[in-house]
N, C-alpha and C positions, 0 to 999 in steps of 0.2 A: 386351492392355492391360487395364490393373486397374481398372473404374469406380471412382469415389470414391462414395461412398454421400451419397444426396439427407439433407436435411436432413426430419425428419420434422415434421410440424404438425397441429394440433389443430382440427378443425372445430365448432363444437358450431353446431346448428339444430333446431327440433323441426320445418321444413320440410323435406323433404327435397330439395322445386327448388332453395332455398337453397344446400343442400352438394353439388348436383349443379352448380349456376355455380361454385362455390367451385375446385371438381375440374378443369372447364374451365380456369379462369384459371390455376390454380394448378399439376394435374396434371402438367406437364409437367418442373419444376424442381424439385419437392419431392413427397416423400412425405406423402400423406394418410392420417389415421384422422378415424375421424366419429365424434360424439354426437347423440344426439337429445332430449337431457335433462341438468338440471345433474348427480343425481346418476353417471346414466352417464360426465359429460364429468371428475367429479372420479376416478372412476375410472381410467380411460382416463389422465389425466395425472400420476396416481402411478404405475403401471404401466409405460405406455408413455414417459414422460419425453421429451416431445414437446420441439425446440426453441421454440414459438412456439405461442400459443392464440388463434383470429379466434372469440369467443364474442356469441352473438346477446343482445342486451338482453333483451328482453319475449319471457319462454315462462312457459308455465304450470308450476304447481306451486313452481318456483325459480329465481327471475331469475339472469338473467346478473352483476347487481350481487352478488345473494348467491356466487352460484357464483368468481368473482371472490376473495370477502372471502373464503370456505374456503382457496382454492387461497394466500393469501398468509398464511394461519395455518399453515399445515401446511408444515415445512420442507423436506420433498420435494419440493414444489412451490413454493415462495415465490419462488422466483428465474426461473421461466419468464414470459419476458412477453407480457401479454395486451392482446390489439388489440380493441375493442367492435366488433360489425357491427351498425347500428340503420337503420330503417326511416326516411327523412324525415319522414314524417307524427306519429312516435312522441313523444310529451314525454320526451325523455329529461335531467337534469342531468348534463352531463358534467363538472360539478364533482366531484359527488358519484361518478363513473366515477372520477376521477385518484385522490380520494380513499382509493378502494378498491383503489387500487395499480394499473391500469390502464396501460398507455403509449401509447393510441394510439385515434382514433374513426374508422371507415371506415361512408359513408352506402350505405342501399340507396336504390334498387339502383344493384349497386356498378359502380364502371368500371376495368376492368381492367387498366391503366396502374395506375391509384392505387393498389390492390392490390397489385401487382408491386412499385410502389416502395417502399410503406409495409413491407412483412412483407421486402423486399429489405435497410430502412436499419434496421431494427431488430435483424435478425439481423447486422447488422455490428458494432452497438453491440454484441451480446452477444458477439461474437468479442473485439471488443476489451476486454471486458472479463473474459475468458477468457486473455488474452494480457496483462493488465496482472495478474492473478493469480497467471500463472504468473512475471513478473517478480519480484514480491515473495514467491515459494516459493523463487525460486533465491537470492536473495537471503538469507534466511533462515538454509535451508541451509550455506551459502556462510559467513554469519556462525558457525554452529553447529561449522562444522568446525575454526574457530579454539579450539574448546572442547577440539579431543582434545589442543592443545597446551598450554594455560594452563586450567587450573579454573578461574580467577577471572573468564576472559572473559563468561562466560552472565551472570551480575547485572552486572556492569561496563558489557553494551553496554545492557543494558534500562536501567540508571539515566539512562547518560549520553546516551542517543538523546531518553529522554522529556526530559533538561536542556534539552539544544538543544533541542525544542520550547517547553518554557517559555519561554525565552529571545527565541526567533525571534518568537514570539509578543509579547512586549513588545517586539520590537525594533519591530514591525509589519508584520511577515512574514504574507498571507494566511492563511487556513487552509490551501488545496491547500499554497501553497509550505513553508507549518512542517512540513506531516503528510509534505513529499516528502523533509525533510532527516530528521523522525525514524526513517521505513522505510530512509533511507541511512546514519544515523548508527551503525547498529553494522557493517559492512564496514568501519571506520577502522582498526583493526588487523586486517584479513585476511592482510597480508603476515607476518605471526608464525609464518603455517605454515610459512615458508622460514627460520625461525631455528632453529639445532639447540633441542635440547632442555636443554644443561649448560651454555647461557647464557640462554635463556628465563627457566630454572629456578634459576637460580643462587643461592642463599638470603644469599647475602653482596653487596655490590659489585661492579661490572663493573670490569675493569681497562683499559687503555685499547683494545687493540685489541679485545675483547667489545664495550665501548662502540660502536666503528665498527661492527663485524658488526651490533650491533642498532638500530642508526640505518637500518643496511637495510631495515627493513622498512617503511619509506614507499614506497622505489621499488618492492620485490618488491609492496607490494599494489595503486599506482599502475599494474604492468604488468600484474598479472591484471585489472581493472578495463577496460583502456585500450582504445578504438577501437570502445565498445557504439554502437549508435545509439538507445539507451534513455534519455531524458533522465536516468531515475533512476540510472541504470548510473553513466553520466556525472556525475552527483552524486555518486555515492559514489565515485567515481577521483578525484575534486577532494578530500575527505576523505579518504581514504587517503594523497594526494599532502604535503597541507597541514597536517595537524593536528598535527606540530610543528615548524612557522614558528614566527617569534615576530613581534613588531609590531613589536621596533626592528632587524629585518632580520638576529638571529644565532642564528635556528632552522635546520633543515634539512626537506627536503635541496639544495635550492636558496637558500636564506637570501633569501627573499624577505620584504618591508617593508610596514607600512602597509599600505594599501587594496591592495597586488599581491595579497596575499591575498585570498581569494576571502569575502566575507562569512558563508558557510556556514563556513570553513575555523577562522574567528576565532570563531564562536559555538563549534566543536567543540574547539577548543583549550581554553577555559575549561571545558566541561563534562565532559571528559576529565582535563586536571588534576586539578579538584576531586573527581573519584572516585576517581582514583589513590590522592591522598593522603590520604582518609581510608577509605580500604580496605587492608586486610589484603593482604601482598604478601611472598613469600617470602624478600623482604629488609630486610620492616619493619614494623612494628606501625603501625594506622589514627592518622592525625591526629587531636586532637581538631577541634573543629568550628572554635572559634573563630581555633585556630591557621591551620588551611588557610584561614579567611577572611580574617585577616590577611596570609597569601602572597599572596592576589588581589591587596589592595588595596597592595601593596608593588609587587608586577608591573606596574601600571596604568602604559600606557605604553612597557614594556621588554616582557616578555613578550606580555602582551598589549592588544588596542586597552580602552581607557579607559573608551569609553562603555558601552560590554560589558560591563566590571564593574562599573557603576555599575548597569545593569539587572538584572544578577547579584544585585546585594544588595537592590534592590527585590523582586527574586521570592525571597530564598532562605526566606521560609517555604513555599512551594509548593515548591523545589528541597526542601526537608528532610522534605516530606512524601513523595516519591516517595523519599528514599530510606530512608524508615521502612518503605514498602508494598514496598522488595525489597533485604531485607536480605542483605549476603552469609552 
């Protein structure tokens, strides 16, 4: 049987009884290394890239406060979280501890439950946020591959990912939920990888059966998408599905109406649109501006929901700015 390898952590104490309880409580589930001093401990955590640092407040030469503010200047180490061990008797501001990027105060002397559990919930938060990054690298990814089929894809999804944010944003979409639709917004055309290449590319008009084949790709990128248990994943299969509905029910691929639409669905419609048409497209020279804002406000209604483009034109000097900062 293959052990799974402990997770390593960082003791710093200029007591040694200190980091000899440490080893007790902790020895048995994780790998220990020890310091006895800040600059040994900033050592130690560039090198050994410890998951986790239990750093003593008050030593001499260089507090743990300081030791602390190194370790989240230095990008080697910025991202390792550190849990304070202080003395009860000690004044210590544990304001001034969070401040210094800190995540956590465990009091001496310590009880080994509290221990167990604090360096236990900490290290999960970091998994998961380990596991939420590798989410949004496949995702990425995943968007990027759409590039070996379309050139125009790479600026297209940055424009129109950061639109929907604008958007969602004045709709009155949180920040988690806007920032969750802009990392989903460019997977909307994923399914293009399942479209040949000589109607992708086609530099003329689709004729009607082209037209059907490339209507496919809602569902081709709805089923790569389908059955994550990733809310984001899941956002992005609702955008891949939806983003060309139309709001009076004769979009595809199910011609769904109105609110059936998924409100992310209806923001990504507009903001996909309007980069379309004033982008450069193998079958047609860029809109001007005003013209494609004219299409909006024509569409209000048929294409698309109404009050969406009315927020549309309240942001589009911030919409015009993003797409000055990524020009095709």
């Amino acid at each position: 049987m293959i052990e799974t390898q402990k997770p390593t952590l960082l003791a710093v104490d200029d007591e040694p009884t200190n980091l000899k309880v440490l080893n007790q409580v902790l020895g048995n589930d994780y790998r220990l290394i020890f310091a006895k001093s800040g600059p040994q401990a900033l050592e130690l955590a560039h090198s050994k890239q410890p998951a986790l640092i239990l750093l003593d407040v008050m030593m001499p030469d260089m507090s743990g406060f300081e030791v602390c503010e190194q370790l989240k200047q230095r990008p080697s180490t910025q991202a390792i979280p550190v849990i304070f061990v202080t003395a009860m008797q000690d004044e210590v501001d544990e304001t001034q501890g969070f401040a210094k990027g800190a995540v956590d105060y465990i009091t001496k002397p310590i009880s080994p439950a509290i221990v167990k559990a604090r360096v236990k919930n900490h290290l999960s938060l970091v998994q998961a946020d380990l596991l939420k990054a590798a989410q949004l690298e496949l995702i990425q990814r995943l968007s990027h591959a759409a590039e070996y089929k379309d050139n125009e894809t790479g600026q297209h999804i940055i424009r129109m990912s950061r639109y929907c944010h604008i958007i969602a944003r004045a709709y009155g979409f949180n920040e988690a939920h806007a920032e969750s639709l802009l990392l989903a917004a460019p997977m909307h055309d994923i399914g293009k990888i399942g479209i040949p290449d000589n109607i992708l590319l086609k530099p003329g008009r689709l004729d009607q059966d082209e037209y059907r084949q490339m209507q496919t790709h809602a569902s081709i990128g709805a089923d790569i998408l389908a059955g994550s248990s990733s809310a984001l994943i899941q956002l992005a299969h609702r955008l891949a599905l939806e983003h060309h509905e139309r709001f009076d029910g004769n979009g595809y691929p199910n011609g769904l109406q109105g609110e059936e639409i998924s409100i992310e669905g209806r923001i990504c419609a507009i903001a996909d649109v309007f980069d379309a048409l004033t982008s450069k497209r193998p079958y047609k020279e860029p809109w001007p501006i005003d013209k494609a804002v004219q299409l909006l406000q024509e569409e209000k209604g048929k294409h698309f929901d109404p009050e969406l483009v009315d927020i549309f034109m309240a942001c589009l000097d911030d919409i015009l700015a993003v797409k000055a900062q990524y020009p095709s």
